[in-house]
N, C-alpha and C positions, 0 to 999 in steps of 0.2 A: 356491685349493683345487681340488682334481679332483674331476670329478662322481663319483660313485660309478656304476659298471657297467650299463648299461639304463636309466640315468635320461637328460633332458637338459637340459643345462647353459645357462647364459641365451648361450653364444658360440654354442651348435647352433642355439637358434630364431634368434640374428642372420646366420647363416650359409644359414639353411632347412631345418638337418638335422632331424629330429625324425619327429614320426608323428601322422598324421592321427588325430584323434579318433576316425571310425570304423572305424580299423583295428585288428585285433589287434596288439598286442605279442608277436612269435614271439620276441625275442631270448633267448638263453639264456645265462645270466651262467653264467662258466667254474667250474666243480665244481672244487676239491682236496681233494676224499674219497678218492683215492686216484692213488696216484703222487706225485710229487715236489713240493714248492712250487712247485720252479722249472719245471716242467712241467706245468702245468693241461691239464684234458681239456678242452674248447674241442668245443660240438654246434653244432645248426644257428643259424646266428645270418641273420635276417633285417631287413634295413634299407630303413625304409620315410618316401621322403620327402615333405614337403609339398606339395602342389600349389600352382601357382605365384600363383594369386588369392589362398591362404594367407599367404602368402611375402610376396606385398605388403602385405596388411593386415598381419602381426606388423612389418613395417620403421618402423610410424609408431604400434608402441609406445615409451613412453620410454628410453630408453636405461639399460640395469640399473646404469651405472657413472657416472650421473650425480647429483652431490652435491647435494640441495640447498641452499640458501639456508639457515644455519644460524641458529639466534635470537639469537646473539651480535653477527652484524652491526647488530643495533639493539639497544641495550640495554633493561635491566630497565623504568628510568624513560622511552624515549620516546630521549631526548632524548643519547644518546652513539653515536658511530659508531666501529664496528671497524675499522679500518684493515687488523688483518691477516688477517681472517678475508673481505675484500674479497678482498687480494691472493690468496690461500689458491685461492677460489672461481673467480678468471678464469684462475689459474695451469693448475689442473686443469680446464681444459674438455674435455669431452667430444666440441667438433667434430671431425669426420673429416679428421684430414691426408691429404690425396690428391692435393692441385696439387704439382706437380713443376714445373721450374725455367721452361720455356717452358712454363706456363701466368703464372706468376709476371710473367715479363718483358711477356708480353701483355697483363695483367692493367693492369701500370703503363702502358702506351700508349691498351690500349682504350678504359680508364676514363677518359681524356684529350680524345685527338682526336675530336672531337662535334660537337655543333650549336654550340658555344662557338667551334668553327675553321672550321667549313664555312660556317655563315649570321650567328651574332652578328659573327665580325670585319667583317662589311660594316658593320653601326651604327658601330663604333667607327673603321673607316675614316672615313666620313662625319663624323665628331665629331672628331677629331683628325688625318686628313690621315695619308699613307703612312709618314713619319717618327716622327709620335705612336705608328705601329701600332709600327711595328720597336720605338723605344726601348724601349715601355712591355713589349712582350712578351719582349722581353732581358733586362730587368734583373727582373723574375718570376721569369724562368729563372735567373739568377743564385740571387736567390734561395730559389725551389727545390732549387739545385744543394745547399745547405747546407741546405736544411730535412731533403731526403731523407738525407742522410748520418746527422745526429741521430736520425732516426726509424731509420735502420739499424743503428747502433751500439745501439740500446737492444733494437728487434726482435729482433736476432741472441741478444743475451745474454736476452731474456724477451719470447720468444715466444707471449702471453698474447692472451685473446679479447679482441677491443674496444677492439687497444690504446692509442688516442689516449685515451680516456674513462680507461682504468686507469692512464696515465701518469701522469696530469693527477693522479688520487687516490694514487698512491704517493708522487711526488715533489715535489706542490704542494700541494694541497688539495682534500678529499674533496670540498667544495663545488662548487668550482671544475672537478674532475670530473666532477661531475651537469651540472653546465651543459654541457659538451664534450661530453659522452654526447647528452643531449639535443638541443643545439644540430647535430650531426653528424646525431643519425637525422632529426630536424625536415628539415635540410637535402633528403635523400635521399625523405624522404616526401614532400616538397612535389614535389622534382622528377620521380618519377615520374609521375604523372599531368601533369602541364604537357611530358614527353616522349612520353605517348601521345597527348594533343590534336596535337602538333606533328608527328609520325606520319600521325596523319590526316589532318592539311592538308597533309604535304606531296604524299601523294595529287592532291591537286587541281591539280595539275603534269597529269598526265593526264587528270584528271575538271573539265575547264574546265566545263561548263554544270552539276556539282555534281549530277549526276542521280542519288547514291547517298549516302544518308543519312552523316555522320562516326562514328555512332554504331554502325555498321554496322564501320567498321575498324578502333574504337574496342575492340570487343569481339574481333576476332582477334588484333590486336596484344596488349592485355591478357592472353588466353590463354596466348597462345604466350609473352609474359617469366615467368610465373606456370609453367608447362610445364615452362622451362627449369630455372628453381630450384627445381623440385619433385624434379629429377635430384640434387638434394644440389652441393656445392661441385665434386663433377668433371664434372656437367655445366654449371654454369657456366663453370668454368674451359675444359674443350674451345669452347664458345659464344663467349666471348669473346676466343681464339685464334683461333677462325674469323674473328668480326668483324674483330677488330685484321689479321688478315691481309689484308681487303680493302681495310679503309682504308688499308695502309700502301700496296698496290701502286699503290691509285688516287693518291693524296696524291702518290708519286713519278713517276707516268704524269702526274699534273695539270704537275710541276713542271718533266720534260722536254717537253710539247707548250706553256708556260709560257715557256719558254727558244723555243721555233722561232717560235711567235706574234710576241713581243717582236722577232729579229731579221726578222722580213717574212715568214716561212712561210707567215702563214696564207691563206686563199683570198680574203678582202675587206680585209686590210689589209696595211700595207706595213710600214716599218719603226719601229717604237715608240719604244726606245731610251728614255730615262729623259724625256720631254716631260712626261708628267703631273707629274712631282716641281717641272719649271717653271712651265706652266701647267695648274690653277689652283695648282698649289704644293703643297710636303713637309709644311707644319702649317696647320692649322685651328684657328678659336679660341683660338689662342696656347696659354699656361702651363695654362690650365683646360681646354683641348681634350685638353694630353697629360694631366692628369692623371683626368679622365674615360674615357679608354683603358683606366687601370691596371685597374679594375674590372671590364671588357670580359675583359682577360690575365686576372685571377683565375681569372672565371669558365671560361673556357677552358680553363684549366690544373688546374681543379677533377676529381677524380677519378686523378690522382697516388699520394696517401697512400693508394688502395687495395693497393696492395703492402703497408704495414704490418698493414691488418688480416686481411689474408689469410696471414700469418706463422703463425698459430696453428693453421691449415689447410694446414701446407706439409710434405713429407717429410723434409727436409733444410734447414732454414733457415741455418743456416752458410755451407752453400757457394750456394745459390740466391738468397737475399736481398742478398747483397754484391754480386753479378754483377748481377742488376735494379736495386738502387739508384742504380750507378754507371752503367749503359748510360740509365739514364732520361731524365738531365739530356741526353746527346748525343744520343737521338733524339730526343725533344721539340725540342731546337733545330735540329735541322734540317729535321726536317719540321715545324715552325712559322716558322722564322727563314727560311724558303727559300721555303715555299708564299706565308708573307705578302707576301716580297719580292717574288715572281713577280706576285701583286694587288694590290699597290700599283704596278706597274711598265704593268700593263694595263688598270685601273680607276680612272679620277679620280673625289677625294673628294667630286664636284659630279654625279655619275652619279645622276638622278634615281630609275633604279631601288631603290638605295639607301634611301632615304626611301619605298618605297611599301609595303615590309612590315617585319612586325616581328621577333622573336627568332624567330618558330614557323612563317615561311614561306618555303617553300625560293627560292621565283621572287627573293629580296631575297638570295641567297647571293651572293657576289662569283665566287666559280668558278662558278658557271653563267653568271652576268654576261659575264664576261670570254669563254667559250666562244661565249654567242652573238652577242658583238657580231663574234669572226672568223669569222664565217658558216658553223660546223659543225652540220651539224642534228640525228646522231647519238647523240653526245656528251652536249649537257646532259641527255638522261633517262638517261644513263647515270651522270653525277652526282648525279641525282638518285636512281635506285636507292642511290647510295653512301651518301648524308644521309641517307634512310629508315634504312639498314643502321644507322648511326651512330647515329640517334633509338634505335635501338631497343636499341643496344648500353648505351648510356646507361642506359635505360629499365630494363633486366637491370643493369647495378653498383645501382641505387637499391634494389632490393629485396634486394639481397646486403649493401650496404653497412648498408642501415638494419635489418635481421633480427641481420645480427651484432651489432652494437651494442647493440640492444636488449635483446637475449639478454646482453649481457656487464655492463648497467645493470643486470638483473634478478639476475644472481649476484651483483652489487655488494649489493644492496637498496637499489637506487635506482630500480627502476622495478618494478610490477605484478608479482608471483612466475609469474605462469602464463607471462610469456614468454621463461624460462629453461626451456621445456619441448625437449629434446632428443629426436630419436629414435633409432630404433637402426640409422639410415643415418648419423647428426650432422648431421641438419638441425636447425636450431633451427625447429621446425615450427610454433608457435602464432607465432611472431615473422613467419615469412615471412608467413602469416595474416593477421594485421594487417596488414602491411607492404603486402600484394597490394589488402587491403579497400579503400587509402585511392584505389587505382587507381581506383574505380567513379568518384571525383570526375569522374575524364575523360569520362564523359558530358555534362559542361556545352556539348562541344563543337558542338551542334546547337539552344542554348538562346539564341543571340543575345549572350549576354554572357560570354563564352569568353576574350574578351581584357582584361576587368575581374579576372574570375579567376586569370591568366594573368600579371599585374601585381601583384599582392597575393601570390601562389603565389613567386615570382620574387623579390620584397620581403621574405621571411622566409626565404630561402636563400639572399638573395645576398651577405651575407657570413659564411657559415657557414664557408669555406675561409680566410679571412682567420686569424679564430679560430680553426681547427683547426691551421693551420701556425703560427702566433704561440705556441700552446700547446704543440706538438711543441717548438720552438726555446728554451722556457723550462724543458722538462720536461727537456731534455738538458744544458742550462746546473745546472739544479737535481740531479739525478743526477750528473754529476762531482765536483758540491761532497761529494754524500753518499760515493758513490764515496774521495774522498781520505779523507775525516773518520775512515769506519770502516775507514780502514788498508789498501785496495788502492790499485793502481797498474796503471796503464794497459798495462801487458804482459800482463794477467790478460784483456784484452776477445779476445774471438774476431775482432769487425771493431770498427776502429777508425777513426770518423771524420774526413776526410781536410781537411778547413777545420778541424776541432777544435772548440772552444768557440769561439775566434774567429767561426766563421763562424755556428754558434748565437746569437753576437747579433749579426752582421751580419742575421741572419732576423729574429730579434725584434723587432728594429728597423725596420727595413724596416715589415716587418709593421703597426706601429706609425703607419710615414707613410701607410700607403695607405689606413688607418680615416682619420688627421685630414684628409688628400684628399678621401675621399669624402664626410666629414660638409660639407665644405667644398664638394664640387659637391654634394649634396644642399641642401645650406643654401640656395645659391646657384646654380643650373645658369647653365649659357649660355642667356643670354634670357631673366633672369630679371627682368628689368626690365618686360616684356611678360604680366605672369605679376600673378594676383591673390591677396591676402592669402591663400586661401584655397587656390588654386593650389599658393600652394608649399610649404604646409604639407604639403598631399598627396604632393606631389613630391618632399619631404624624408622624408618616412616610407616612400615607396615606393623610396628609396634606402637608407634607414637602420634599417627596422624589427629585422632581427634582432639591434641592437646591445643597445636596451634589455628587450629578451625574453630577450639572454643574462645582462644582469645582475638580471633579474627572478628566475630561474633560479637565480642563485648569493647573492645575497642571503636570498629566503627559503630557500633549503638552510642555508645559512648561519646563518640569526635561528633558524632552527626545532631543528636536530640541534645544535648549538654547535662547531663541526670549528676545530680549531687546522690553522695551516698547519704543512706538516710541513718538523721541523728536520731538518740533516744527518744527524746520529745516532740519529735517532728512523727515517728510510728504513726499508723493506723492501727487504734487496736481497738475498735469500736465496729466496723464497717461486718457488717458478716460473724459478728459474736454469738454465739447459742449464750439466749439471758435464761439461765436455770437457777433454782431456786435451791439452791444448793443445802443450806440449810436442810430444809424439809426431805430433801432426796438422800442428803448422807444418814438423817435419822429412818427414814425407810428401810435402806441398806444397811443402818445397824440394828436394826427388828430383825430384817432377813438373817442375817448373818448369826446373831445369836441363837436361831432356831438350826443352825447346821449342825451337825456332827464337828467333833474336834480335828476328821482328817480331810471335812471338806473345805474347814476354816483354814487348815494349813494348806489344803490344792491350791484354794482360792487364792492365798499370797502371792506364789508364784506363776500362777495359771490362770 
């Protein structure tokens, strides 16, 4: 509806147009007392706007075009879940789409290459040997290759807030969506504070004698991610395009100075050549060494599916999502498949340093390892600025990742109603709130027991990506089925995934071996013979905690609301659809296409 003439409308004060409380109202609404209709007499009209301290405070009102959480989602008696008044709610979110496509594609790398590739691949080096590293981080990629596709075929067509959690509740079970919901933000709130303690200490690269308190960079680092996502999703999105850009050039600078090293380049060493793969050898600890890797690759590769939830914040998800999806799986492998080759090629898996720090300290990272054993002195604090970058980029998806989610639980009516509070930039602002509060934990980091923390923090997010991709590759196996049941066919998708269902439960699967793996090195580590009853109880839970927390999760969701899993024809596959005109769009794209070159038409395939 149009505002009526001299009033202002709830897009003015989102825009800033309006008038200061103590100003006059000069504007003078046009007179047709005389002359024409269609010629109004038009006086002075004065326009008088906000000032800008105004402007900020009205941005972090609620947003006038956000629904709430209707009473329908929970029924009369308690105890029935609406299904589609879920779908209804995350369909229609009110976040701000403003990431455009290179924030999107950045998005999928930044949220990726981390402390997972800079400093944990040195543990897993050391635990399974050069070979365990490559295998176990290939065949992830693999299967990533096929998780993302799943997650892209569904994105494109329902591009909805939060949508691993709403997947999970459209095409599987509401329950089992709360859990996913939850289990995802849990993940991202645990790891942002265990990213700013790791921040701090990586500080200690320069602050050897420790003369400045942790809790000191504990608070500028907090700031500043808190800062960033206070800028709403496009300054994230710029922040983390910066990031990813430094990681990429460093990752590929690491991998050509990597290359000169290995053939004799460097200034104290001579010619490398693959000797470490001889002595002391390409596996460690045998079959349980590679499979204790796998977990290592997870975690690494964890922050991936942030491209799907950034879908619901995207301009154009059609054409941006498909090009990010598919370019993911090939840079990831090659800036992981190439860097690790490069360190396992210059760092044997017997390199004490290796074992003298843990997840959170940069001096144990195998690239700075590798750099000063060839005598550059430069260099490793320049890697080390990189891992900072990387902590911190990390640090920025955890409050992005866990605020959306939370917000998209809350329009579910599955989590606290206040943290569906949007505002009128589309920040989910009480969410980020929380999300930012749980940072303050990272103060433990000057308390002595920062690395008990740190372990326990670590142990309830470490297989939240397991369950999140397992769920992705189930919910797109389950939506096909619904997909045929109610009478479409697969020429109706805008992107269609390119493994198909096939490759959905090649993921699922997978997915599948790498839980009975890890219950299996939890159960059992290496050296667990050396280990007391008591030991490795701890050591099992501190591998396996977030298993029985997810189904703690879905269980009482479960026992409590009574949620049937959802049949084929029961789907919502209507609520939240992008109606494209597909026809007209694919003849567009094949005009385009035909005017490429023949080696942009073969990029374009796979990229």
């Amino acid at each position: 509806m149009r505002a009526r003439p001299g009033t202002m409308s709830d897009k003015d004060v989102e825009q800033g147009h309006g008038f200061h409380k103590d100003k006059v109202d000069r504007t003078i609404t046009p007179s047709y007392a005389s002359g024409s209709i269609r010629e109004p007499n038009y006086e002075e009209t004065t326009i008088v706007h906000q000032p800008y301290y105004r402007r900020v405070i009205e941005s972090f009102k609620r947003d006038p075009l956000l629904k709430i959480t209707p009473n329908g989602v929970i029924g009369a008696n308690g105890h029935v879940f609406h299904s589609e008044a879920a779908a209804q709610n995350t369909a229609n979110s009110p976040l701000a789409r403003k990431l455009k496509g290179r924030h999107l594609q950045m998005i999928a790398i930044g949220g990726s290459i981390g402390t997972g590739l800079f400093v944990a691949s040195g543990k897993a080096l050391e635990t399974g040997g050069p070979a365990s590293l490559l295998i176990s981080f290939s065949l992830i990629g693999i299967m990533l290759y096929c998780t993302m596709h799943a997650l892209g075929e569904m994105a494109v067509l329902f591009p909805v807030a939060g949508s691993f959690s709403a997947y999970s509740t459209r095409f599987l079970d509401p329950a089992w969506g709360f859990a996913m919901g939850w289990n995802y933000a849990m993940q991202w709130l645990c790891v942002l504070p265990l990213e700013i303690i790791a921040a701090s200490i990586t500080v200690n690269y320069w602050d050897e004698q420790q003369k400045y308190k942790h809790s000191i960079f504990v608070t500028i680092f907090l700031v500043l991610i808190v800062t960033i996502n206070m800028f709403g999703v496009r300054g994230y999105g710029e922040a983390e395009f910066i990031f990813s850009f430094v990681k990429i050039v460093a990752v590929i600078g690491y991998i050509l100075l990597g290359i000169i090293l290995n053939c004799g380049g460097g200034p104290d060493t001579g010619y490398i050549g693959g000797k470490y793969w001889s002595d002391p050898g390409a596996f460690h600890n045998g079959f349980k060494g590679l499979c204790s890797v796998f977990v290592t690759a997870a975690f690494a590769f964890a922050g991936t599916e942030l491209v799907g939830l950034a879908a619901a914040e995207t301009a154009n998800p059609r054409k941006s999502l498909p090009t990010a999806i598919k370019q993911v799986f090939w840079r990831i492998s090659i800036f992981y498949i190439a860097s690790l080759t490069v360190v396992g090629l210059l760092v044997p898996y017997n390199e004490p340093r290796l074992l003298s720090g843990g997840s959170a300290i940069a001096a144990a990272s195998p690239f700075v390892i590798s750099i000063n054993n060839a005598g550059i002195e430069i260099l490793p604090s320049l890697m080390n600025v990189v891992i900072l970058i990387a902590v911190l980029s990390v640090g920025n998806s955890a409050i992005f990742g866990s605020s959306r989610t939370l917000a998209a639980l809350a329009d579910q009516g599955q989590a606290p109603k206040f943290l569906s509070y949007i505002d009128r930039k589309g920040r989910p602002l009480l969410a980020i709130c929380f999300a930012s509060s749980l940072g303050l934990v990272a103060f433990v980091a000057d308390s002595g027991s920062q690395g008990t923390v740190l372990d326990w923090m670590l142990a309830l997010s470490g297989l939240s990506s397991i369950f999140t991709w397992g769920s992705i590759c189930l919910s797109h196996i389950r939506f096909r089925h619904g997909w045929k049941a109610q009478g479409h066919t697969l020429d109706e998708l805008a992107f269609r995934s390119q493994p198909g269902i096939i490759g959905s439960w090649i993921g699922f699967i997978f997915n599948c071996l790498v839980l009975v793996t890890q219950f299996w090195t939890g159960a059992f580590p290496v050296g667990y013979e050396k280990l007391t009853g008591a030991q490795q109880v701890q050591h099992f839970f501190l591998a396996y905690l977030a298993a029985p927390i997810v189904i703690m999760f879905y269980v009482s969701y479960k026992f409590w609301f009574k949620t049937a899993i959802m049949g084929a024809k029961d789907m919502d596959l209507t609520t939240g659809r992008r109606e494209l005109n597909l026809p007209e769009l694919i003849a567009e794209e094949k005009a385009e296409r035909a005017a490429w070159p023949r080696w942009k038409r073969g990029y374009k395939t796979f990229c």
